[in-house]
C-alpha positions, 0 to 999 in steps of 0.5 A, a space after each residue: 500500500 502506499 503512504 497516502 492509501 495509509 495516511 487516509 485510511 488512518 484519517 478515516 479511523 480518527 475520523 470515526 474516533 472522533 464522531 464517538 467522542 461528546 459534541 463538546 470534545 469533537 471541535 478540536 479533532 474534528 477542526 484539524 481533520 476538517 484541515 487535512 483531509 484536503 490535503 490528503 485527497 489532492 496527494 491521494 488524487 496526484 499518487 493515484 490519478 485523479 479518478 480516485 479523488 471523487 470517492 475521497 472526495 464524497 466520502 469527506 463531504 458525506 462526513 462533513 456535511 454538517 460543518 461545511 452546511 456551516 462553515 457555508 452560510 456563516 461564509 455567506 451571511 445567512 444565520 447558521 445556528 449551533 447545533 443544541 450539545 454547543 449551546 451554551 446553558 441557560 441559567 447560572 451555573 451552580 
Protein backbone atom coordinates (compact mmCIF):
# COMPACT_ATOMS: atom_id res chain seq x y z
CA UNK A 1 0.00 0.00 0.00
CA UNK A 2 1.44 3.27 -0.44
CA UNK A 3 1.66 6.43 2.23
CA UNK A 4 -1.23 8.12 1.42
CA UNK A 5 -3.58 4.77 0.99
CA UNK A 6 -2.34 4.66 4.75
CA UNK A 7 -2.43 8.07 5.51
CA UNK A 8 -6.10 8.02 4.60
CA UNK A 9 -7.20 5.07 5.96
CA UNK A 10 -5.67 6.39 9.42
CA UNK A 11 -7.69 9.64 8.74
CA UNK A 12 -10.96 7.56 8.20
CA UNK A 13 -10.25 5.94 11.85
CA UNK A 14 -9.55 9.18 13.50
CA UNK A 15 -12.07 10.46 11.88
CA UNK A 16 -14.58 7.72 13.05
CA UNK A 17 -12.91 8.01 16.88
CA UNK A 18 -13.59 11.47 16.78
CA UNK A 19 -17.55 11.20 15.85
CA UNK A 20 -17.55 8.61 19.23
CA UNK A 21 -16.27 11.37 21.16
CA UNK A 22 -19.06 14.08 23.02
CA UNK A 23 -20.37 17.27 20.74
CA UNK A 24 -18.13 19.28 23.08
CA UNK A 25 -14.74 17.24 22.82
CA UNK A 26 -15.02 16.95 18.53
CA UNK A 27 -14.06 20.71 17.58
CA UNK A 28 -10.58 20.39 18.29
CA UNK A 29 -10.07 16.94 16.22
CA UNK A 30 -12.72 17.47 14.05
CA UNK A 31 -11.16 21.11 13.12
CA UNK A 32 -7.75 19.54 12.44
CA UNK A 33 -9.44 16.67 10.49
CA UNK A 34 -11.55 19.14 8.88
CA UNK A 35 -7.89 20.50 7.53
CA UNK A 36 -6.12 17.75 6.49
CA UNK A 37 -8.42 15.93 4.63
CA UNK A 38 -7.71 18.25 1.63
CA UNK A 39 -4.56 17.73 1.91
CA UNK A 40 -4.84 14.09 1.97
CA UNK A 41 -7.49 13.96 -1.04
CA UNK A 42 -5.10 16.28 -3.50
CA UNK A 43 -2.00 13.63 -2.59
CA UNK A 44 -4.15 10.65 -2.82
CA UNK A 45 -5.68 12.36 -6.36
CA UNK A 46 -1.92 13.29 -7.87
CA UNK A 47 -0.08 9.35 -6.48
CA UNK A 48 -3.40 7.57 -7.81
CA UNK A 49 -4.79 9.62 -10.61
CA UNK A 50 -7.25 11.87 -10.23
CA UNK A 51 -10.08 9.44 -10.51
CA UNK A 52 -9.82 8.20 -7.00
CA UNK A 53 -10.00 11.79 -5.82
CA UNK A 54 -14.41 11.59 -6.31
CA UNK A 55 -14.85 8.99 -3.93
CA UNK A 56 -12.18 10.64 -1.48
CA UNK A 57 -13.82 13.28 -2.01
CA UNK A 58 -17.79 12.20 -1.41
CA UNK A 59 -16.68 10.38 1.49
CA UNK A 60 -15.17 13.96 3.02
CA UNK A 61 -18.24 15.65 2.01
CA UNK A 62 -20.55 12.91 3.49
CA UNK A 63 -18.55 13.15 6.73
CA UNK A 64 -18.57 16.98 6.86
CA UNK A 65 -21.65 17.82 5.79
CA UNK A 66 -22.79 19.29 8.84
CA UNK A 67 -19.79 21.54 9.47
CA UNK A 68 -19.35 22.57 5.97
CA UNK A 69 -23.58 23.47 5.84
CA UNK A 70 -21.98 25.81 8.46
CA UNK A 71 -18.89 26.92 7.83
CA UNK A 72 -21.05 27.98 4.45
CA UNK A 73 -23.90 30.10 5.44
CA UNK A 74 -21.60 31.68 8.21
CA UNK A 75 -19.41 32.45 4.79
CA UNK A 76 -22.14 33.61 3.22
CA UNK A 77 -24.36 35.66 5.76
CA UNK A 78 -27.23 33.72 6.32
CA UNK A 79 -28.00 32.62 10.15
CA UNK A 80 -26.28 29.47 10.87
CA UNK A 81 -27.32 28.40 14.47
CA UNK A 82 -25.03 25.72 16.59
CA UNK A 83 -26.27 22.62 16.97
CA UNK A 84 -28.50 22.14 20.60
CA UNK A 85 -24.96 20.00 22.59
CA UNK A 86 -22.79 23.59 21.81
CA UNK A 87 -25.02 25.66 23.16
CA UNK A 88 -24.15 27.46 25.98
CA UNK A 89 -26.74 26.67 29.10
CA UNK A 90 -29.27 28.96 30.03
CA UNK A 91 -29.50 29.97 33.71
CA UNK A 92 -26.31 30.21 36.02
CA UNK A 93 -24.13 27.85 36.71
CA UNK A 94 -24.40 26.06 40.32
Amino acid sequence: MSAPVVAAIFWALAATATALLPMRRQMVPGVALLIAAPLLIVWLGATHGWLWTLPALAAFLSMFRNPLIHLFRRATGRPAPLPPDLEPPLGPKQ
